[in-house]
Each structure stands twice: as C-alpha cells, then as structure tokens.
NUFIPA-328244 format. One record per residue (C-alpha): residue number from 0; x, y, z. Coordinates in Angstrom, 1 decimal. Each point is the difference from the previous one (the first is absolute). Example, Ala and Ser with C-alpha at 12.3 -4.5 7.8 and 13.67 -1.06 7.14 Angstrom:
<pt 0,<12.3,-4.5,7.8>> <pt 1,<1.4,3.4,-0.7>> 
END
This chain:
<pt 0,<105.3,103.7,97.4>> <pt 1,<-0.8,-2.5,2.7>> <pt 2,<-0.2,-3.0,-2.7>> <pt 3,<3.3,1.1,-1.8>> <pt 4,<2.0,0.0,2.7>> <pt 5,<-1.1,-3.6,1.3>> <pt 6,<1.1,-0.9,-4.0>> <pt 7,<-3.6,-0.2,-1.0>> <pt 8,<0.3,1.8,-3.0>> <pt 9,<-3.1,-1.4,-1.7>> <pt 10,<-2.4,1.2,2.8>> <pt 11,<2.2,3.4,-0.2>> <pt 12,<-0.6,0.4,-3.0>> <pt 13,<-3.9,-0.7,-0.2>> <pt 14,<-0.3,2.7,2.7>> <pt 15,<1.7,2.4,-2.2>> <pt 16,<-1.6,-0.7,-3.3>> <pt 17,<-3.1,-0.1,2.2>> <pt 18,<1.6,3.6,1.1>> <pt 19,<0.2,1.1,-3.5>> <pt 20,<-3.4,-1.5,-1.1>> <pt 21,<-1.7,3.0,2.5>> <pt 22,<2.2,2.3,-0.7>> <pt 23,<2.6,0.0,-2.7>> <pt 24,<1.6,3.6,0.8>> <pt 25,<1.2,-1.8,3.1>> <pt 26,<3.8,0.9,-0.4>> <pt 27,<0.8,-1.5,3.3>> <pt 28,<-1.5,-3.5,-1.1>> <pt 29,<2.2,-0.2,-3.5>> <pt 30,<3.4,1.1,2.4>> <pt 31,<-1.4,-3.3,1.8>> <pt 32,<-0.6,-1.8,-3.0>> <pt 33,<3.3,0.9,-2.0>> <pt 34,<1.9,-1.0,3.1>> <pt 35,<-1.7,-3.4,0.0>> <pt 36,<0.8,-0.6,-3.7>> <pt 37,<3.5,0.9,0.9>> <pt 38,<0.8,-2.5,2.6>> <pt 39,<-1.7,-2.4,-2.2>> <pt 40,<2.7,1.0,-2.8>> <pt 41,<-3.0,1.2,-2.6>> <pt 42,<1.8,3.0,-0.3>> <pt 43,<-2.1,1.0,-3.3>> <pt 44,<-3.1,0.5,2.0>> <pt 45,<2.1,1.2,3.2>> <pt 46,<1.2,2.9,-2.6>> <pt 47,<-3.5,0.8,-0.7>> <pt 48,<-1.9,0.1,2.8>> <pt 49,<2.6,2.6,1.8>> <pt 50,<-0.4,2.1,-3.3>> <pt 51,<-3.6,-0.2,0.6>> <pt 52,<0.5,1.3,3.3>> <pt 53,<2.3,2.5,-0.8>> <pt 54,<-2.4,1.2,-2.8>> <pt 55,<-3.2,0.3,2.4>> <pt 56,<2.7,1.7,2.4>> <pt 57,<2.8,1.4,-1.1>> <pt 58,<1.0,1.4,3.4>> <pt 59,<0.2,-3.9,1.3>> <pt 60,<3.4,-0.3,1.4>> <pt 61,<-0.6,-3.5,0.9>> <pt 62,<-0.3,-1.0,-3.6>> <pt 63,<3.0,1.9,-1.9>> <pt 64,<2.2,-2.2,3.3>> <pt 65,<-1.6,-2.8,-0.9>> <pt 66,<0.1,0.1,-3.5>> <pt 67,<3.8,1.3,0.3>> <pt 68,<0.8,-3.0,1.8>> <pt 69,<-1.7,-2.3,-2.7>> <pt 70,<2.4,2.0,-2.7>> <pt 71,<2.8,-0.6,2.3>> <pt 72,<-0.6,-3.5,0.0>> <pt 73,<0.0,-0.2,-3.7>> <pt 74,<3.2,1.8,-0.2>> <pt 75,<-1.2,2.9,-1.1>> <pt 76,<1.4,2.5,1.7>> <pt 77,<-0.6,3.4,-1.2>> <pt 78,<-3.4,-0.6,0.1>> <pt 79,<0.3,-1.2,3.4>> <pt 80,<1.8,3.0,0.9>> <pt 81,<-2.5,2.2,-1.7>> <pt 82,<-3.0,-1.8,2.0>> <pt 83,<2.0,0.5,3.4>> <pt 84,<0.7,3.7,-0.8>> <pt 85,<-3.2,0.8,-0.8>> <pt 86,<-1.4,-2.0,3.5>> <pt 87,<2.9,2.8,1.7>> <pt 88,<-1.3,3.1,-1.7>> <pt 89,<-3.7,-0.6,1.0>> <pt 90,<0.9,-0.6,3.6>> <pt 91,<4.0,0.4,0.8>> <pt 92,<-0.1,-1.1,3.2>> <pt 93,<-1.6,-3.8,-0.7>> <pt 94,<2.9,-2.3,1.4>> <pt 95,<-1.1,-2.8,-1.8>> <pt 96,<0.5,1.7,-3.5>> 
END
C-alpha cells in the first residue's frame, strides 16, 4: 500500500505478486492488485484479479465496489449497478457503496 500510494507501482506490485506467491487465496492482495492495474488503465487484468477475489470470497464487499466502479468507468452501467447492489445487500449500511 505504502509503495502505491507514493506512485511506486512497480515495487507495489512485487510486494503483491510476492503476496500471492505465498499465498494465492489471499483475496485481499488481488483487491490490491486489481486496483493497481486499474489506475494503470490495464483494465483486462484489473477485471480479473477482483473476480479472483470475489471468487475466493464472495462475501468481499470491497471487491463487488471496486469492480462496480471499474464497470462504471467503462460505461457499463447495469453491471455497475448490479456490483453496487450486491456490495448494499451484504452490508446495507457501508457508506461508501
């Protein structure tokens, strides 16, 4: 986290390929990852690294905002919608969904 937000994605993203080396069920660590892709506009991988995380956790609120603001960006807004919706069932009081 600490590299990414000084802009030093390539050290971030060591750490968290290092993070997914030891332990690949890490759901946390592809959020992290997919977000990374995303600001670097490598949507593609963004796409399936949340879906990773969202298979190894289904329950991971986190990653159905995330990955609804990635469809949002796209313009594609039902499944956007869908993503946010689905963040607001599993906890209905998260402000940031």
């Amino acid at each position: 986290y600490l590299y990414s937000s000084k802009g030093d994605y390539d050290h971030a993203f060591a750490d968290l390929n290092q993070a997914l080396k030891l332990n690949p069920n890490y759901a946390y660590a592809y959020i992290n990852r997919g977000n990374l892709y995303s600001s670097k506009g490598d949507y593609d991988h963004a796409f399936a690294d949340l879906n990773q995380a969202l298979k190894l956790d289904p329950n991971y609120t986190d990653a159905y905002i995330y990955r609804g603001y990635l469809y949002s960006s796209k313009g594609d807004y039902d499944h956007a919608f869908a993503d946010l919706n689905q963040a607001l069932k599993l906890n209905p009081n998260y402000a940031y969904a």
